[in-house]
C-alpha positions in Angstrom: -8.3 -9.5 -8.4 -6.3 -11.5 -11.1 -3.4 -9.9 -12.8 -5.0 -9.6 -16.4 -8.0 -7.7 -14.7 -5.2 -5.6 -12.4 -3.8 -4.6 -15.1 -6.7 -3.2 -17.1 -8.0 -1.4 -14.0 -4.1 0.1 -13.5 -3.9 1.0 -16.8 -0.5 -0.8 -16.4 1.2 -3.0 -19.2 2.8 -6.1 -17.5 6.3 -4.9 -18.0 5.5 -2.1 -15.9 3.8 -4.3 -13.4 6.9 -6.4 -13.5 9.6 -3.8 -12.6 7.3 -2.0 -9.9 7.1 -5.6 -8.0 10.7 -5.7 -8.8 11.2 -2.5 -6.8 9.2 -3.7 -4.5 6.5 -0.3 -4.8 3.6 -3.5 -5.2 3.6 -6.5 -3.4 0.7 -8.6 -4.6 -0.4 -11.3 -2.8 1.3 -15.0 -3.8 -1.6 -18.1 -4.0 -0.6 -21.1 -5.7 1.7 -19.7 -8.1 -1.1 -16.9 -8.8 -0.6 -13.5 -7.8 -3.6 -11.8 -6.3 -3.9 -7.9 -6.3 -6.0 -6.0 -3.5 -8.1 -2.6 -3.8 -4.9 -1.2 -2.1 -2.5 -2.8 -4.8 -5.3 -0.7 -7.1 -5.2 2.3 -5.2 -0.9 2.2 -4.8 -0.4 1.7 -8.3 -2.8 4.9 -9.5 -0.9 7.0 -6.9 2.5 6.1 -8.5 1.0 6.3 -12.1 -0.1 10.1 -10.4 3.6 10.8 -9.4 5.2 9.5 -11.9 3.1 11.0 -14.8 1.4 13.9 -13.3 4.1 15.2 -10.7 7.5 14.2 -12.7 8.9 12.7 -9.6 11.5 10.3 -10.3 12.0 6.4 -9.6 14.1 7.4 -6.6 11.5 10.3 -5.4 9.0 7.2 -5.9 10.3 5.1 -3.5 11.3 7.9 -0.8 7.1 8.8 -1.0 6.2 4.9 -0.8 8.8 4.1 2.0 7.4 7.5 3.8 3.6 6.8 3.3 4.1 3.2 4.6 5.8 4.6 7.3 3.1 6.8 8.2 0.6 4.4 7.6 1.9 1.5 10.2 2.2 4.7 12.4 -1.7 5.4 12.4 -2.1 2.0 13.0 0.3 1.6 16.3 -1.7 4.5 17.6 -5.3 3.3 16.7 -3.6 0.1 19.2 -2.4 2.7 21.7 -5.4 4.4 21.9 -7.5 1.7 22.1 -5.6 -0.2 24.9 -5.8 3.1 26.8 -9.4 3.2 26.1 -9.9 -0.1 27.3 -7.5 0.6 30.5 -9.6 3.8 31.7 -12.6 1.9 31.3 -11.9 -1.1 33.3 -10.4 1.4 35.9 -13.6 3.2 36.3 -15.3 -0.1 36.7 -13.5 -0.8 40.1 
């Protein structure tokens, strides 16, 4: 989605917007000078508007959560991989 529309669905005001890309918290995506914002970029933004507003947690405490959830996140992933592979091992084992 286009910026404009980001930030109606956000409830963000662009220098908001600004200074979360700035602390890297969103990354939209760059396309010919554009930037283009994902359901995730949607979803990221109403979980920091949520601890920021909501749960008082500081810019720092912000960050920390982000960093930590991203972590988590490519974590799932590398075991969804693992699990697979291992899947895929078993199967071709009990093939032979």
């Amino acid at each position: 989605m286009k910026e404009q529309e980001f930030l109606q669905q956000a409830e963000l005001d662009h220098v908001t917007l600004q200074a979360w890309i700035t602390e890297a918290w969103l990354i939209p995506l760059e396309q010919s000078g554009e930037r283009d914002y994902s359901e995730i970029d949607l979803a990221r933004a109403r979980l920091i508007h949520e601890l920021r507003k909501d749960m008082g947690v500081n810019d720092p405490g912000v960050g920390v959560i982000l960093h930590l959830l991203d972590q988590l996140h490519g974590l799932r992933r590398a075991m969804k991989e693992m699990l697979g592979a291992a899947h895929e091992t078993r199967t071709r084992a009990t093939d032979v």
